[in-house]
C-alpha positions as a printed NumPy array, in Angstrom:
array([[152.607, -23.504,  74.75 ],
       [150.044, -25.154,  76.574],
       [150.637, -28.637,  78.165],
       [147.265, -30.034,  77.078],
       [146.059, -31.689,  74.034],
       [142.518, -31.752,  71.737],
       [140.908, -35.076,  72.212],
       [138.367, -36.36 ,  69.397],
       [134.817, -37.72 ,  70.332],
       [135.459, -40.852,  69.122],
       [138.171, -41.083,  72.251],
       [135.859, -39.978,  74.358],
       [132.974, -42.199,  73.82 ],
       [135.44 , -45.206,  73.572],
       [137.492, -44.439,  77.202],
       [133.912, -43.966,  78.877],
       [132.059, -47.052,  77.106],
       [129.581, -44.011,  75.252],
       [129.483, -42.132,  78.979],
       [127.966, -44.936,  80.477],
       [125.563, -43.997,  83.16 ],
       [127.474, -46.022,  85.992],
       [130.439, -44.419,  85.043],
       [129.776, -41.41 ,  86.586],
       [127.329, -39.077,  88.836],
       [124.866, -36.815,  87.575],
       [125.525, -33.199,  88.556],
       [123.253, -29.816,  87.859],
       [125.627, -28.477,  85.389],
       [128.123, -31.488,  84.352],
       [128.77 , -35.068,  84.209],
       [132.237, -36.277,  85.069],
       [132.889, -39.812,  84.534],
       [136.231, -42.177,  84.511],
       [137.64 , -43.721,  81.333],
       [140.736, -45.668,  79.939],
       [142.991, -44.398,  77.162],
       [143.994, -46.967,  74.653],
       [147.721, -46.514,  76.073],
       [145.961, -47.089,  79.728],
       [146.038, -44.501,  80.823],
       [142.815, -43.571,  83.641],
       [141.244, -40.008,  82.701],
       [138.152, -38.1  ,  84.296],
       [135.787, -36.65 ,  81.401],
       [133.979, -33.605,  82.269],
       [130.895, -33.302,  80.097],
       [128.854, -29.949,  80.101],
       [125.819, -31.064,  79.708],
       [122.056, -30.047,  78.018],
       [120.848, -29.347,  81.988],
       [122.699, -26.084,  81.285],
       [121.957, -22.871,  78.359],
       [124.707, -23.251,  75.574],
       [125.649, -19.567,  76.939],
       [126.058, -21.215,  80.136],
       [127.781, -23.752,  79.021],
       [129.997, -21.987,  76.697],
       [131.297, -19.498,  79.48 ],
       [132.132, -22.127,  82.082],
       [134.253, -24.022,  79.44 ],
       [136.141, -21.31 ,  78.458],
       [136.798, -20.16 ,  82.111],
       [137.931, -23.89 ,  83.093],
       [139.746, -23.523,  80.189],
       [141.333, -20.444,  80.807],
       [142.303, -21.126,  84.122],
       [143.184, -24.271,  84.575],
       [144.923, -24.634,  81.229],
       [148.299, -23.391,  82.367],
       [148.244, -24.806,  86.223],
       [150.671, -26.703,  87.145],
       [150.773, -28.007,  90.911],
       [151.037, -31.059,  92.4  ],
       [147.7  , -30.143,  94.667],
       [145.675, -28.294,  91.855],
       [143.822, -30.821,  89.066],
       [145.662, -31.343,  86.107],
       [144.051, -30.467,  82.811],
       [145.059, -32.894,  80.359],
       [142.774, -31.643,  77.103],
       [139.554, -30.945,  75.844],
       [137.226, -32.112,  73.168],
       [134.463, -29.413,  71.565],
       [132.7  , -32.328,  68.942],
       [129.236, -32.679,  69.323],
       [129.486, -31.208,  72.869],
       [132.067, -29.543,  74.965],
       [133.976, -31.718,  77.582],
       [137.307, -31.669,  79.306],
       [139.637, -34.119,  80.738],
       [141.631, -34.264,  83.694],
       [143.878, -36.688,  85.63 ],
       [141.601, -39.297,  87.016],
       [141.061, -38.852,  91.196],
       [140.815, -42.37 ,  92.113],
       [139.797, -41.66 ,  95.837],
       [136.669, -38.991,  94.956],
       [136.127, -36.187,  96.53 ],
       [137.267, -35.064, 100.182],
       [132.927, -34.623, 101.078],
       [132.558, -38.415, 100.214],
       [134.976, -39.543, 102.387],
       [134.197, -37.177, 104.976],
       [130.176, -37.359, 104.396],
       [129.46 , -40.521, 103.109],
       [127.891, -43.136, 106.015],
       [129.197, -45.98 , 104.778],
       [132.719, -44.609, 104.78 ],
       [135.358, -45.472, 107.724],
       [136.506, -41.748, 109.178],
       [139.37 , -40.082, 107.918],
       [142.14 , -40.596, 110.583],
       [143.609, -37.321, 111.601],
       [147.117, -37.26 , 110.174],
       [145.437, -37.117, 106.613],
       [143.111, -34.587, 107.453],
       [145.835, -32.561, 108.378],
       [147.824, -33.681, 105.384],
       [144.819, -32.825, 103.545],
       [144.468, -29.068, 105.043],
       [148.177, -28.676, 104.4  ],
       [148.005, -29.483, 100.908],
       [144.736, -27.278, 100.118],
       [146.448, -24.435, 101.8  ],
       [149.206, -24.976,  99.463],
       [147.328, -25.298,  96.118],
       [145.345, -22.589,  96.98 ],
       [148.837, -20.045,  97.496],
       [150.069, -21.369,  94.261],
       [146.553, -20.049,  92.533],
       [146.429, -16.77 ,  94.45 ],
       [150.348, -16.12 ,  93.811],
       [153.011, -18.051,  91.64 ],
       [150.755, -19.796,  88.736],
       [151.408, -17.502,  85.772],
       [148.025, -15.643,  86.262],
       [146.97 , -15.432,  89.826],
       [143.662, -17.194,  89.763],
       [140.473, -16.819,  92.67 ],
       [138.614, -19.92 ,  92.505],
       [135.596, -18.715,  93.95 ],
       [134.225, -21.872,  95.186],
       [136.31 , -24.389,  97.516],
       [134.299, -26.917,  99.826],
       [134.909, -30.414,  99.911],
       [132.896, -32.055,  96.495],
       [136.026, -29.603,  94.932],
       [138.876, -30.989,  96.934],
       [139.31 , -34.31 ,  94.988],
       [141.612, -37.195,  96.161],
       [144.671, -39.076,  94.28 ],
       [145.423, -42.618,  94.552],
       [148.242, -41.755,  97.849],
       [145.252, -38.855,  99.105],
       [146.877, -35.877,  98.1  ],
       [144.249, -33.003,  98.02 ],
       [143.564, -31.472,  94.855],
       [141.83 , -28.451,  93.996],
       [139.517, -29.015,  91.311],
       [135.959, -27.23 ,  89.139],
       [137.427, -23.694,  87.86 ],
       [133.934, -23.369,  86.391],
       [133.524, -20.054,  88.816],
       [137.178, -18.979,  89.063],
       [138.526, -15.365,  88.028],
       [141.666, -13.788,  86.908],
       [142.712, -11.781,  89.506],
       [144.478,  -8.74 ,  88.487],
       [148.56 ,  -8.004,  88.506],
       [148.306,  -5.952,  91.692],
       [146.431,  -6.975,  94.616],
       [142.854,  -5.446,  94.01 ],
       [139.272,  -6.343,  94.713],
       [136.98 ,  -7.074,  91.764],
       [133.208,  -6.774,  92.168],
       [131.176,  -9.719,  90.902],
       [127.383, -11.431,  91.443],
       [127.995, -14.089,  94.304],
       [127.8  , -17.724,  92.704],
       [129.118, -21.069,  95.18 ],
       [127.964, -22.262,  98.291],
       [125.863, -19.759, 100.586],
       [127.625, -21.456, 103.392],
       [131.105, -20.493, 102.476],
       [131.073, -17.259, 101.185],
       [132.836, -14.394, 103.153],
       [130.538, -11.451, 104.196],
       [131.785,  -9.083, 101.676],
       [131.323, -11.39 ,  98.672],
       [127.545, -12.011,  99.855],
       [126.626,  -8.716, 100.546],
       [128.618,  -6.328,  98.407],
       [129.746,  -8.996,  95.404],
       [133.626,  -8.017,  96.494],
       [135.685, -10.744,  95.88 ],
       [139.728, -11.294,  95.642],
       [142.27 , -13.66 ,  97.662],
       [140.721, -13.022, 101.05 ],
       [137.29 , -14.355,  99.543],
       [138.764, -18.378,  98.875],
       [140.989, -17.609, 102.087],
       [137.312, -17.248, 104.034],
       [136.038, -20.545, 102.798],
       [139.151, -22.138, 103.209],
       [138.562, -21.243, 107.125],
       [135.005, -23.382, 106.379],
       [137.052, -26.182, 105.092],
       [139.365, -26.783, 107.908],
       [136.552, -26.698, 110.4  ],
       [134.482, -29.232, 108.551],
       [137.689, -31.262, 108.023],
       [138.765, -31.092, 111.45 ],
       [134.565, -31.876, 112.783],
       [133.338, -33.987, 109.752],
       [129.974, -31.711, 109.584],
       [128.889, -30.563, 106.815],
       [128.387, -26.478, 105.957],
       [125.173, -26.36 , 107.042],
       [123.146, -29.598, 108.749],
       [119.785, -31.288, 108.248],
       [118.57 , -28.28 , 110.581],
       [119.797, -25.348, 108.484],
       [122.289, -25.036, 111.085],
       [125.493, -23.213, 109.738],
       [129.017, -24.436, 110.869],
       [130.245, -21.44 , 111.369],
       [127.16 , -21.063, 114.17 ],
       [128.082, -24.597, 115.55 ],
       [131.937, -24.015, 115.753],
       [132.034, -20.026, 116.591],
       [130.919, -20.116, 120.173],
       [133.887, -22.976, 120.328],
       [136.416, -21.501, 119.213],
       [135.629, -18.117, 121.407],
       [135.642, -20.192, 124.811],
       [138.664, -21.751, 123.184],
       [136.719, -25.508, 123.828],
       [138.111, -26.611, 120.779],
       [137.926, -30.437, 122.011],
       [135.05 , -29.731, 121.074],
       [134.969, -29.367, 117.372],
       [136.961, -32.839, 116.783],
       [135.086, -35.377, 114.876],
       [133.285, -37.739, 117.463],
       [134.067, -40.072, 115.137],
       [138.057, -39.734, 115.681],
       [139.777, -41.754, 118.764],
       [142.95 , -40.051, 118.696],
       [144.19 , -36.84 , 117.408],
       [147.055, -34.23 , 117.913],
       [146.147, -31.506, 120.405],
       [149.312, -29.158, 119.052],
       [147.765, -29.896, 115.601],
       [144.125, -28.638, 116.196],
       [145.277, -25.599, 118.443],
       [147.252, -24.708, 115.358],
       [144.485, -25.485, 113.007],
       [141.628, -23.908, 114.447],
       [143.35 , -20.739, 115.528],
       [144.28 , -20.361, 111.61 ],
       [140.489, -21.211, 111.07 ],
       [139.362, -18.122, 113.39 ],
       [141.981, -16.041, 111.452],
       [139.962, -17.004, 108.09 ],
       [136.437, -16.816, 108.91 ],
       [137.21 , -12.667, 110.132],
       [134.245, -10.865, 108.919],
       [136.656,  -8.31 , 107.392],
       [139.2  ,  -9.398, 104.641],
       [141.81 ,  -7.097, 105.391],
       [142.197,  -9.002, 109.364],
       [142.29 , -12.238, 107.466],
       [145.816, -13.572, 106.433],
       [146.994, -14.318, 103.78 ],
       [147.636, -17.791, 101.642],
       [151.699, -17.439, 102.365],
       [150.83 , -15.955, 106.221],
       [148.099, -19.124, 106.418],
       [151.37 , -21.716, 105.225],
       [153.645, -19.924, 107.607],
       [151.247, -20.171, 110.584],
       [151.072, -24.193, 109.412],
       [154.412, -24.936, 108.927],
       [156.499, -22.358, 111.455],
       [157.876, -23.515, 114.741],
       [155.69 , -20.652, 117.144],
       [152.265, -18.884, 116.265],
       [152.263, -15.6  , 117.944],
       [148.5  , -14.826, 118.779],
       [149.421, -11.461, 119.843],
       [150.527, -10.484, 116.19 ],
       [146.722, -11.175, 114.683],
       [144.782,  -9.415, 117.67 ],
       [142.607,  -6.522, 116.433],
       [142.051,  -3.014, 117.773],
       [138.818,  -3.191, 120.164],
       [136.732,  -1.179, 117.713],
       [137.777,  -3.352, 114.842],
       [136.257,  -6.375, 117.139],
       [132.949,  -4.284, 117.516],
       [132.695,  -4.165, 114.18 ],
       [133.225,  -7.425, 113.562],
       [130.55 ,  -8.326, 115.646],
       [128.161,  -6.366, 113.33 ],
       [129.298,  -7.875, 110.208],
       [128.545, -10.946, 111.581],
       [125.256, -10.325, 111.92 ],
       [124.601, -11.888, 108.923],
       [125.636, -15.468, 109.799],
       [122.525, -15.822, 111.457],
       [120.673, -17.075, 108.473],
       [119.204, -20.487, 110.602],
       [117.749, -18.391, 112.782],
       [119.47 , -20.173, 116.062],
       [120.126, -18.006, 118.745],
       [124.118, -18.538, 118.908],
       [126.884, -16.239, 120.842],
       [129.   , -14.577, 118.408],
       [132.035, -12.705, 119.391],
       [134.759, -12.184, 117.387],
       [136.723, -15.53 , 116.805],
       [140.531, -13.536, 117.148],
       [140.301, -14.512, 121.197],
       [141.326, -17.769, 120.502],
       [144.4  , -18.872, 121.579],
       [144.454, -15.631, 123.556],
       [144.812, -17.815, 126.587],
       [148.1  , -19.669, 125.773],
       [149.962, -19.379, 122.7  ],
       [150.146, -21.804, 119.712]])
């Protein structure tokens, strides 16, 4: 039986004042804005709005539906109903801090200290198992970056907009699919080939801790990539040098960890990327072994091919395969 509920408009429009424009903030596809129950308690309403095809509109509701109906997890967005009169919304668990990209984007914000962003990285990395392997169907969500990591009232990460998530099938298999998310944090075979399964979330998860760990965004004001900025970084294993500028103190054990799991997850070819489970033991275990995750020389050739593609801003960057970090001393 499902855990959530069928709203009526008439809750709706009363909880968000009619949808009041300052409630919320206008998105391409959707509207989300806050509201109060009559028994008090704070909801987010999702509303699909006319911006979209009713087709459009129709599929991304019953995917969100789909998916998220049966998650459970205390780092995954709770789904708490829906409503189809007069349009077709949902309604979560209210997120009172926003989203991670606010807090990590947003000028007029004070910068996330770095026990919380590694809190924050922990948690994702958890959520993100739970989809790929215990939930009840595994679930590939297809698009994670920060505006989808939203943040409760004590800052727990939770993963959140299963408009563009898939079923993934009983035994570990990729699907083929047309690449929808953010150009900046899709893996190689998803852009080029439409291949997607676990390793395809576990790529942009790799994204997300660098731009966690350096506050930049996926790509900057000069088309630059992260992965373009951080890469030659984490090869000469300078990875001072991706910390937030912003940040006066941080744990050096903590980002050695970190980014070597980053390099892991931005491999150019899924099968040398780890796991969900292999990225929470690498997290949580006592000794990271780089030897274990080295690859054969002519998989590293190769790997320089593939990422011949990351290139898109046109800057002329070193890029050799990111598997040497850590090669120097161990975790």
């Amino acid at each position: 039986m499902p855990s959530w509920r069928c709203f009526s408009y008439e809750e709706f429009n009363k909880a968000t004042r009619g949808f009041h424009q300052g409630n919320g903030r206008e998105r391409r596809i959707c509207r989300s804005v806050p509201g109060e129950l009559e028994d008090g308690q704070i909801i987010a309403v999702k509303r699909l709005t006319s911006a979209a095809s009713d087709e459009h509109k129709e599929k991304e509701f019953l995917t969100e539906l789909g998916t998220v109906g049966h998650v459970r997890h205390p780092n995954v967005t709770a789904l708490l109903g829906c409503c189809i009169d007069k349009d077709l919304y949902l309604v979560f668990e209210f997120s009172s801090h926003g989203s991670l990209s606010s807090h990590l984007h947003d000028a007029n914000s004070p910068p996330i200290a770095w026990t919380l962003r590694y809190e924050i990285i922990v948690g994702t990395a958890r959520g993100l198992h739970y989809l790929h392997k215990e939930c009840q169907r595994r679930i590939i969500h297809r698009d994670i970056k920060a505006s989808n990591i939203l943040l409760s009232a004590c800052f727990q990460p939770q993963i959140s907009d299963f408009g563009l998530a898939k079923w993934l099938p009983s035994v570990d298999s990729p699907g083929c699919s047309s690449y929808r998310g953010h150009i900046w944090m899709l893996a190689p075979e998803y852009f080029t080939r439409g291949i997607v399964d676990e390793k395809t979330d576990v790529f942009a998860f790799g994204v997300l801790i660098l731009e966690v760990i350096s506050g930049r965004k996926p790509v900057d004001g000069s088309h630059k990539s992260l992965l373009s900025w951080a890469k030659p970084y984490l090869n000469d294993v300078k990875i001072e040098m991706l910390v937030d500028a912003r940040l006066e103190d941080y744990d050096f054990d903590q980002l050695k960890r970190l980014t070597f799991i980053a390099s892991l997850c931005i491999r150019a070819s899924p099968s040398w990327r780890p796991s969900m489970l292999e990225v929470l033991d690498l997290i949580e275990g006592s000794h990271v072994s780089p030897e274990k995750w080295e690859m054969p020389e002519v998989e590293v050739e190769e790997e320089d091919e593939l990422w011949s593609f990351d290139d898109l801003d046109e800057c002329d960057t070193p890029t050799s395969s990111a598997s040497t970090i850590c090669s120097k001393e161990a975790v």
